[in-house]
N, C-alpha and C positions, 0 to 999 in steps of 0.2 A: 435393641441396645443402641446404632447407631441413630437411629432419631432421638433417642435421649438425650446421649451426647451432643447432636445435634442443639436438641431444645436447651439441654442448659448452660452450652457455649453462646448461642442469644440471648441469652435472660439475664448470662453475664456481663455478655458487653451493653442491653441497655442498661444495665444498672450502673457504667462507671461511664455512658457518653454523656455528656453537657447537652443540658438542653441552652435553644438560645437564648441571649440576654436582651430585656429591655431597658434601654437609657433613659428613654421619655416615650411615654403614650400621651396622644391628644395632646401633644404640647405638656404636660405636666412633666417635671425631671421624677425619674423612679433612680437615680443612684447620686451619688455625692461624690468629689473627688476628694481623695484622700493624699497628704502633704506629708512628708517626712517634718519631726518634731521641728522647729527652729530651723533656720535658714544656714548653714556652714558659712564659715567667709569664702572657701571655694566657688559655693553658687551664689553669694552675691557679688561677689570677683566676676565672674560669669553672666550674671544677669546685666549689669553693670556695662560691662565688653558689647553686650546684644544690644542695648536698650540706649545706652547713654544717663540712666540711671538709677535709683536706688529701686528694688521691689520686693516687699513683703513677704512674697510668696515666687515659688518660682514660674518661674515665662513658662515652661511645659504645663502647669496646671492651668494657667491664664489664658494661653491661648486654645485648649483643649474647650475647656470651660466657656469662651468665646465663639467657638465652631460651631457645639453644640448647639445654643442660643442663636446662631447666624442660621440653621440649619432647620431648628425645632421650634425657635421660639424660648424656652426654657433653657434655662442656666444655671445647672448645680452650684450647689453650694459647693466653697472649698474647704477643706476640715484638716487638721491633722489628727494623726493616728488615735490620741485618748482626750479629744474636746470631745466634751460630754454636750450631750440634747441632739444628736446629729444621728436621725436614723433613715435608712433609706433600704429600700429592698436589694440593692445590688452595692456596691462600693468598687473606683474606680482608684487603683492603686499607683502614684506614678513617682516615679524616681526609687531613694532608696530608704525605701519604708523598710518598717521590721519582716510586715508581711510580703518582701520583694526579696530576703536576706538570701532566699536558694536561688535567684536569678544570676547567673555568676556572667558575666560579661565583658568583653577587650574594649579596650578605646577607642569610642567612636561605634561600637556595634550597639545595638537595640533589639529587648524582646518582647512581642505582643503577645500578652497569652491570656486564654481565660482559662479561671478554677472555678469551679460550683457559677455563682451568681456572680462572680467579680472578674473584673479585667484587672489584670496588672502589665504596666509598661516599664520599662529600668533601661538605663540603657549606660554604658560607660563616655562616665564624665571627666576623666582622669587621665593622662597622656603621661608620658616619661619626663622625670622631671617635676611632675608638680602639672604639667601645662594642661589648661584648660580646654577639655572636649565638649562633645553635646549630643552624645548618646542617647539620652535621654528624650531630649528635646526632637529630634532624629525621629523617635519611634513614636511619640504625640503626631508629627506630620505625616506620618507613612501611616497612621490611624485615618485621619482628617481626610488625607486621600483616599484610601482605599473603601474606609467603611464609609465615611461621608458623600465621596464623589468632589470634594471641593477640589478646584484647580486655579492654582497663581500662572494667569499668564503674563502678567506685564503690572508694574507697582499702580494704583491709583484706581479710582471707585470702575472704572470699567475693567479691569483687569481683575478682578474676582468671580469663580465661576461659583455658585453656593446655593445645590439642588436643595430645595424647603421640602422637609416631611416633615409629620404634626407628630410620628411613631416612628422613633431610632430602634431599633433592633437587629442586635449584632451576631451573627455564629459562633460557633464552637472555633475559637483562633487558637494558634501557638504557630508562629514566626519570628524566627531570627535574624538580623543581617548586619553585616560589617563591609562599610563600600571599601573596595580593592582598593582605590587611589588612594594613598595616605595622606596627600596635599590635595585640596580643588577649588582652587581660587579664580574668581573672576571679578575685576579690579571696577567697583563702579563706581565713572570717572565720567558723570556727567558731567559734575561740578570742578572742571581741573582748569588750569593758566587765566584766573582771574586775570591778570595783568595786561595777558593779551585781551580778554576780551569785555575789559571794562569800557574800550573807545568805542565799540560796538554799541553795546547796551544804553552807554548816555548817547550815541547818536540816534537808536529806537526809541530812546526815550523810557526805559526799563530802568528799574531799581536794583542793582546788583543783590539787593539782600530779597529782593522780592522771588528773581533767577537761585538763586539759592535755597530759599524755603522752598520751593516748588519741584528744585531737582534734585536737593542735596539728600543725605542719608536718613534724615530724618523720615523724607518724605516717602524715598525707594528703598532702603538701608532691608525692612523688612522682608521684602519679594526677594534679595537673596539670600537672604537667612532661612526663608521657608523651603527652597530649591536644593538648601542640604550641602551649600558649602561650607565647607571646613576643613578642619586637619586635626589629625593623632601626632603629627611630627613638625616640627619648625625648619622652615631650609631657607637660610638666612643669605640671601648671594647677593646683596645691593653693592655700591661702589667703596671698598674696602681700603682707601689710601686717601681719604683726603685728608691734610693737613698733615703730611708726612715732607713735604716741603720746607715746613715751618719749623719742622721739632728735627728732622735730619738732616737738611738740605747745607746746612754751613760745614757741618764735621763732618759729610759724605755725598761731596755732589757726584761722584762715582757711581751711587746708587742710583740716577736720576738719568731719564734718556737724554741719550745725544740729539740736541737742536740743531737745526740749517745752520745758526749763526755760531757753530764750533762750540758754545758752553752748555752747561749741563741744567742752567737758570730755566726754574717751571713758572708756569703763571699757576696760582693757586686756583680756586680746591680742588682741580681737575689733573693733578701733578701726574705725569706717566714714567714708568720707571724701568730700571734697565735690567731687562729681564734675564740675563746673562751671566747676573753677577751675585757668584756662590757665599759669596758674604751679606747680601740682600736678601736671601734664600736663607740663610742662619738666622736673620735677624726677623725677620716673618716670622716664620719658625716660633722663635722665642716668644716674641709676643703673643702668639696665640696661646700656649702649650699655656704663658701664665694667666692668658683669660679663663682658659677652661679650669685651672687650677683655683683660681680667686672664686671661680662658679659653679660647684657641683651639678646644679639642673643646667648647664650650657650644655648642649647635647651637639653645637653644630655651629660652625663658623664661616666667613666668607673667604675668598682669596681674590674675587673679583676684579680685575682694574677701573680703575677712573677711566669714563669718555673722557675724552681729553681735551676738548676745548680747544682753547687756539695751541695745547704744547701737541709737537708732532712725535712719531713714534722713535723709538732710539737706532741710529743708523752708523752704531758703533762696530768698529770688525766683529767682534764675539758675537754681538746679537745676528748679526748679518749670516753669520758663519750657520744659525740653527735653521734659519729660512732655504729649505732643498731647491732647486730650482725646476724641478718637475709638480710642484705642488700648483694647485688651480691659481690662474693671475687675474690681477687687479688692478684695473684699469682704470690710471688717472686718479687716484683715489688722492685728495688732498691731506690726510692725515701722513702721508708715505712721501716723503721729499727726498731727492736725490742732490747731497752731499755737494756733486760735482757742480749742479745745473740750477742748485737753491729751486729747483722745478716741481713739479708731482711726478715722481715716474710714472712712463707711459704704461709703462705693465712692470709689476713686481708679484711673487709669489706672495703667496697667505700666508699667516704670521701663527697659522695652529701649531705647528711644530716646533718653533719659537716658546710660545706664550703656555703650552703644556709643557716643554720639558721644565718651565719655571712653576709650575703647578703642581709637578708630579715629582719633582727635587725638596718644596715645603710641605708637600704632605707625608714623602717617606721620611723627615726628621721628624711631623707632629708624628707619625704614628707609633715611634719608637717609645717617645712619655707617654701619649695617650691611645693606646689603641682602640680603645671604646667611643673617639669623638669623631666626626665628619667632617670636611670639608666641603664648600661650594665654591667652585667654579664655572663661569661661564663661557660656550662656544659663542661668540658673537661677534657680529661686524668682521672685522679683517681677520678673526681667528673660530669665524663661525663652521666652515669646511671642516671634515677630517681629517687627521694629520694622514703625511703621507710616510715619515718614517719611526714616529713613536709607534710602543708597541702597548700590549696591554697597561692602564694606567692604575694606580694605586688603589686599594680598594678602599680607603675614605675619602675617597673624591666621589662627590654627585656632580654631573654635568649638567650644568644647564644650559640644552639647548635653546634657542629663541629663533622658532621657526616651526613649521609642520609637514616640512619636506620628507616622504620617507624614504627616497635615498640618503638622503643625511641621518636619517634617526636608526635605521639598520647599518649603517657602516660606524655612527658612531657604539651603537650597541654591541659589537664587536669586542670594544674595545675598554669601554666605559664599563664599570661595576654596576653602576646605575645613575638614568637619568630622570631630568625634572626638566619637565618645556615651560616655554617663556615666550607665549607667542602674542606678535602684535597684531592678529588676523581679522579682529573683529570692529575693527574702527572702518571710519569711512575713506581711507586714503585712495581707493583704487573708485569705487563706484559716486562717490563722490554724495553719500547719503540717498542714494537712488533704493528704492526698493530690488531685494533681492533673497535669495533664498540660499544656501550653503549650509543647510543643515544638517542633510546626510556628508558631504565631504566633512564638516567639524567632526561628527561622530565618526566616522570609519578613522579618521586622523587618530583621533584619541585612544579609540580600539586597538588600531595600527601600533600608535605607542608605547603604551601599556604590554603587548605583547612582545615589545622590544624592549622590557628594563625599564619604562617609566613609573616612577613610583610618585609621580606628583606632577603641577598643571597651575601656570598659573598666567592668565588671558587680560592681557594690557587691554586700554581700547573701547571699555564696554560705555561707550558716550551717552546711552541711553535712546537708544532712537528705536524706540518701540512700537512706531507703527510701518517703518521699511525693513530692520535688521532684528525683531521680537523673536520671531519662529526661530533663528538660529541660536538668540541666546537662553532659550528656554529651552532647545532641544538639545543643546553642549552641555547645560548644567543638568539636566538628564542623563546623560551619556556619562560628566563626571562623575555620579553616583553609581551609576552602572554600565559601562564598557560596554557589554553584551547585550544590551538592551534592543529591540526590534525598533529600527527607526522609521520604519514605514509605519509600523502601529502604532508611534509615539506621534507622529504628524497627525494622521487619523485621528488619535486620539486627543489634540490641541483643532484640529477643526470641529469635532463635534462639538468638544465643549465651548469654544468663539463664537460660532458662527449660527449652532442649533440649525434649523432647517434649512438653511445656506449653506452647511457644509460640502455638500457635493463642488456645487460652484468655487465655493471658494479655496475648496482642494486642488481642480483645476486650475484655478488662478495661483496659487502657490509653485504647483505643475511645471505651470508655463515662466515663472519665474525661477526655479533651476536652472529648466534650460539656457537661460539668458546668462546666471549666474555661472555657471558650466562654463559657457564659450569665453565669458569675460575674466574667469580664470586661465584659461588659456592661452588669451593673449598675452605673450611676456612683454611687450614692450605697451601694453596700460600699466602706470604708474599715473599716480597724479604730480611727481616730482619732476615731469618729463615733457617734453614737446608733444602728448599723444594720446592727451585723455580726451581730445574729442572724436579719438577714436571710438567711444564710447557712443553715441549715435549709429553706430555700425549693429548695437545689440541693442541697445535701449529705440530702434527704427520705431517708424510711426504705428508701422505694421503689428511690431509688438506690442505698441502700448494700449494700440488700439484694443486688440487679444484680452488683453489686461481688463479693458475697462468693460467688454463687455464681457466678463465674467462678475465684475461689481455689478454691474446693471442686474444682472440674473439671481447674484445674491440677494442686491435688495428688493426684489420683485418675488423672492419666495418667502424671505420673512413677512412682507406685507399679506402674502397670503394665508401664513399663519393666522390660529383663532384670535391668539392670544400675541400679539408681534413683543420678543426682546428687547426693551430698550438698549441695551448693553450690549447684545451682540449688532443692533441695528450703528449704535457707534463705534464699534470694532471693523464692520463693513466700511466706516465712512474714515475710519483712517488709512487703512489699505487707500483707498479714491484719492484721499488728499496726501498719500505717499506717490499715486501715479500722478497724479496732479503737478507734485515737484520736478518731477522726472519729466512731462512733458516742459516744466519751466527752464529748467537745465538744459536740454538736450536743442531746446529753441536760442539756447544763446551759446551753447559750444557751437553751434552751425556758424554765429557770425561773430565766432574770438579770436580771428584772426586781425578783424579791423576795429581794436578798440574806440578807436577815432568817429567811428560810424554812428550816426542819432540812434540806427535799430539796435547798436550793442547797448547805449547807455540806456536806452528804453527797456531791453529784456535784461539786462541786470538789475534794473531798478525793481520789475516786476519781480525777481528771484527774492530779492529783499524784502521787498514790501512781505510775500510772504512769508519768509522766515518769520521775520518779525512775528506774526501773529501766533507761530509754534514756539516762543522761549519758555512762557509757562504753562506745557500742555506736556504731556509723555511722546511727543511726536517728534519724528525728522532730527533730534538733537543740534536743533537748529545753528546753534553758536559755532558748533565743531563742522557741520557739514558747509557752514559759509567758509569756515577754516580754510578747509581744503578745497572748497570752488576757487578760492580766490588763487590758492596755491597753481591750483591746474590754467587758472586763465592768464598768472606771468610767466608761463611757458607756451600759450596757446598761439602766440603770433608766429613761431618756428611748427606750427604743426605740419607734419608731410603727409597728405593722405595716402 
């Protein structure tokens, strides 16, 4: 009796397991993607947002469709649900078909499943409000990945990894996923301060619109749209006062900080205002309560201040009176002028206790009209610390931090309902464009966050310099998707697929660039703003670079020994080289920037040039930005103290 049971408890389950699905054999497509009827304005709103313009069909089918064909050779047809002549042995269902209608899914989640011969992907494309997600699109690339093996490491024809089988065939799936972070943004800002660096460009002799097609969104726009960032929620915290000078300034210069020179006169659009004053708190207030009211889908507003520009901060008794005198000091800070001395004081306290109790005075009046709406606020600059005697703060306040400090992120979590970070960590301000590696410190940061109330992420900075700073931007927008993700096995897994038979070596070489990047976060006084970034030759030593190079050497001596050598990982090898290349070009003229005056400085800056120059339109060194800040570091380089 029990082997019965036995045999007909197997006979049951193979008759409802799925056997596997094929996509394409021998390069021929065996299924078709299947289209929901007609396009919504939703996802051509959407497609539109992705693309910069109009598409037929939605981007999930196109690039699915595209993978396939990169992958196999063959490239299904796309169909919708009841176009007739379209038969295929499998049918690949994506978005929100009829036959997707029991996929029930949150915004921003995605589910891969297969029924009989078909795959179906859905994923929620819909956010509060009306706002446009990409659920859908989400779970086409976590396909691409997983079942294909394709990997985006960096935008441009070398930065695609895309394993060719002639025979796709896929397993029994059913997976779901919704990334934790509700915001994960990372701002790519190759293409930023024309103005500054149009006298550059005509002095290389570069066409600024040339610098632009090469690095602007068109060209990288995709690589992070593929990486999976996005958002379910909008947290709107840009500079929320400009041109309140103009419209208040005559009938309430009261509302406006007190200047050195005794009046309340701002220089526009950067106007700063007097945080103190409970009638500027009413009238905030009002104004918002009627934005959200004029706007049903406004789910979230700002409370931010203006940088201030040339106006300084208000040094009126009230305001004065919020600022504790045990709160952390600020030394010489020029925005902070003392009254008596028209001076910077030499140390004055942080303005967090100050600048929140005016934060947390117009949020508990929005929240009495609106209790369902948000505010954003930001910790930043002179009010970036915790306060020291506010106590827990209003629960439609999102703080945004801008930083990744987690003493700051655990003392503000304390006290904050919930935070969103704003950090500027990824530019080249400190290393000066040098090759470096911070990939595991960005991930455990972000982990670190999230476990402290972050519900969102958004990374200034991303200049594009992809062959010194790639590994860390690829392994962040990793981590933003997943938190909990193994960042040792996600490195691994970004060398095998670079590098192929190089990976070993060139894992080391990554290795060996931690450690570098480790000590040279440690130094608090490298800044590139500072008399002390040739301090940097202390860690970028010859010793190290040397280390460096001969792990390139080892890379490119094991691809040569392959059957079959990579072209693409042979040029992924060879920008690592000419990232340590830079770095020996730098570190030879931070040695003599103390004597600008000397033939060898104007000789080795000319050499630092020459080369940029040759990286404007290549994915490499983000040459414009890293000349930025060399230049930045070398008019503080003649006070250097070693």
């Amino acid at each position: 009796m029990k082997l019965f049971v036995l045999l007909f408890l197997t006979l049951a389950h193979l008759g409802t397991a799925h056997a596997d699905i094929t996509l394409v054999r021998e390069g021929k497509a065996q299924a078709v993607i299947i289209v929901p009827e007609g396009l919504s304005k939703h996802v051509q709103k959407s497609a539109a947002q992705l693309t910069g313009g109009a598409m037929s069909v939605p981007l999930a089918a196109v690039e699915l469709a595209d993978y396939l064909r990169k992958v196999s050779g063959a490239r299904p047809v796309i169909a919708t649900e009841t176009q007739k002549g379209v038969e295929a042995a499998s049918r690949i269902y994506i978005g929100h078909c009829k036959a997707n209608a029991d996929l029930a899914v949150q915004p921003e989640e995605f589910v891969v499943r297969t029924k009989g011969k078909d795959l179906h992907i859905c994923g929620g494309d819909a956010g509060p409000g009306g706002m446009i997600c990409q659920g859908t699109l989400y779970g086409v690339y976590d396909f691409i990945e997983r079942e294909l093996g394709v990997r985006w490491l960096f935008p441009g024809e070398h930065g695609e990894v895309v394993p060719r089988r002639s025979t796709i065939t896929i397993p029994d799936l059913d997976r779901h996923e919704q990334p934790r972070i509700e915001k994960r943004k990372v701002r790519n800002q190759a293409v930023t301060r024309e103005d500054t660096f149009a006298p550059v460009l005509k002095q290389w002799g570069i066409a600024m619109e040339a610098w632009k097609a090469a690095q602007g969104p068109e060209a990288t726009g995709a690589w992070f749209r593929r990486m999976r960032l996005g958002a379910r929620i909008e947290i709107e915290g840009g500079h929320a006062y400009a041109g309140w000078w103009e419209k208040y300034g005559k009938e309430h210069p009261e509302w406006f900080a007190l200047q050195p020179d005794g009046t309340r006169t701002q220089q526009p659009v950067r106007e700063r205002l007097c945080k103190s004053n409970p009638a500027l708190w009413d009238e905030i207030a009002r104004v918002r309560i009627a934005e959200f009211q004029a706007d049903p889908s406004k789910r979230m507003a700002s409370l931010a201040p203006n940088d201030g520009g040339a106006n300084k901060w208000c040094m009126c008794a009230a305001c004065r009176a919020l600022d504790p005198a045990d709160a952390p000091k600020l030394l010489n800070d020029r925005s902070l002028i003392d009254p008596a001395t028209k001076l910077p004081f030499a140390e004055y306290p942080a303005l967090t206790d100050r600048v929140f109790t005016f934060f947390n005075e117009i949020a508990k009046r929005v929240r009495r009209e609106m209790p369902d709406r948000d505010l954003v606020a930001y910790a930043y600059s002179v009010y970036r610390t915790p306060p020291v005697k506010l106590g827990p703060l209003e629960p439609n306040l999102i703080i945004g931090y801008v930083g990744l400090d987690p003493a700051d992120i655990k003392a503000w979590s304390r006290i904050a309902p919930r935070l969103y970070l704003r950090p500027n960590d990824l530019g080249p301000a400190i290393d000066l464009g040098m090759p470096r590696n911070n990939a595991v410190q960005l991930a455990e940061a972000v982990k670190f966050a999230v476990e402290h109330k972050a519900i969102g992420f958004d990374f200034d900075n991303c200049h594009g310099n992809w062959s010194a700073h790639g590994l860390d931007y690829y392994v962040l927008c990793k981590a933003l998707w997943n938190p909990a993700l193994d960042v040792r096995a996600t490195i691994a897994d970004y060398c095998r697929a670079a590098y192929g038979p190089a990976a070993v070596p060139m894992q080391r070489y990554h290795d060996r660039l931690e450690k570098i990047s480790d000590q040279v976060r440690a130094d608090s006084q490298l800044v590139a703003k500072s008399p002390h970034a040739a301090r940097l030759r202390r860690y970028y030593s010859d010793e190290a670079l040397t280390a460096l190079e001969s792990e390139i050497v080892a890379a490119k001596n094991a691809v040569n020994r392959s059957k079959d050598p990579d072209v693409h990982a042979t040029a992924r090898i060879e920008m690592a080289a000419e990232s340590v290349r830079y770095a020996r070009l730098v570190t030879a003229l931070l040695e003599v920037a103390h004597d600008k005056k000397s033939p060898l400085f104007t000789e080795r800056l000319a050499a630092v040039e020459a080369f940029l120059k040759t990286k404007v339109l290549t994915p490499e060194l983000a040459p414009l930005h890293s000349h930025r800040y060399l230049r930045m570091a070398l008019a503080y380089a003649e006070r250097e103290v070693e």
